[in-house]
C-alpha angles and dihedrals in degrees: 000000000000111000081238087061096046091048086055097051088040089061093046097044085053094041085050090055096033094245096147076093095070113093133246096234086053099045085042089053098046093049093060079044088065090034080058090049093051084052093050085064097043089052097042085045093049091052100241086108110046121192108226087025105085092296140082126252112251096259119216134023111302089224088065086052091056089044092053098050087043091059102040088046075055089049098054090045095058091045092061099033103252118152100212091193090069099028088062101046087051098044089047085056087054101048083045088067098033088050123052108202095202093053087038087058098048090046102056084046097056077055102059084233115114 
């Protein structure tokens, strides 16, 4: 599916429950609410949250994490019009002539990072 096509169905799943009422502060806010979620898995996966040890286990499927996000991101970008197929393509544009990947590459070498 083309994001185009997911913003599209996006828009008509929200108009068939009457969600244009929601807000863009809410639908922002719960949006960094699934991003935390997201967060909750990468730190229990990478050990510095351990279930059983003072903390909760992350809850769900991760993939449903990602999906969420996805669709309220979908959500905000209809709301103002944006049309997220095109931006990225454009910003990716951007970030190609901002970001060298040559010197990028040799940098995170010389890092000992990639």
């Amino acid at each position: 599916m083309r994001i185009r096509d997911a913003q599209r169905r996006m828009l008509e799943f929200e108009e068939a429950r009457g969600w244009r009422g929601f807000r863009e502060s809410q639908i922002f806010t719960h949006l960094v609410e699934e991003v935390s979620e997201i967060g909750r898995h990468i730190l229990v996966r990478e050990g510095y949250k351990a279930p059983g040890l003072g903390h909760a286990g992350a809850e769900g499927e991760v993939w449903r994490e990602f999906a969420q996000v996805f669709s309220l991101l979908l959500q905000l970008a209809n709301r103002f019009q944006v049309d997220l197929e095109d931006a990225f393509r454009r910003e990716m544009e951007i970030m190609e002539r901002r970001f060298p990947a040559e010197r990028w590459r040799r940098y995170m070498e010389g890092r000992g990072l990639e």
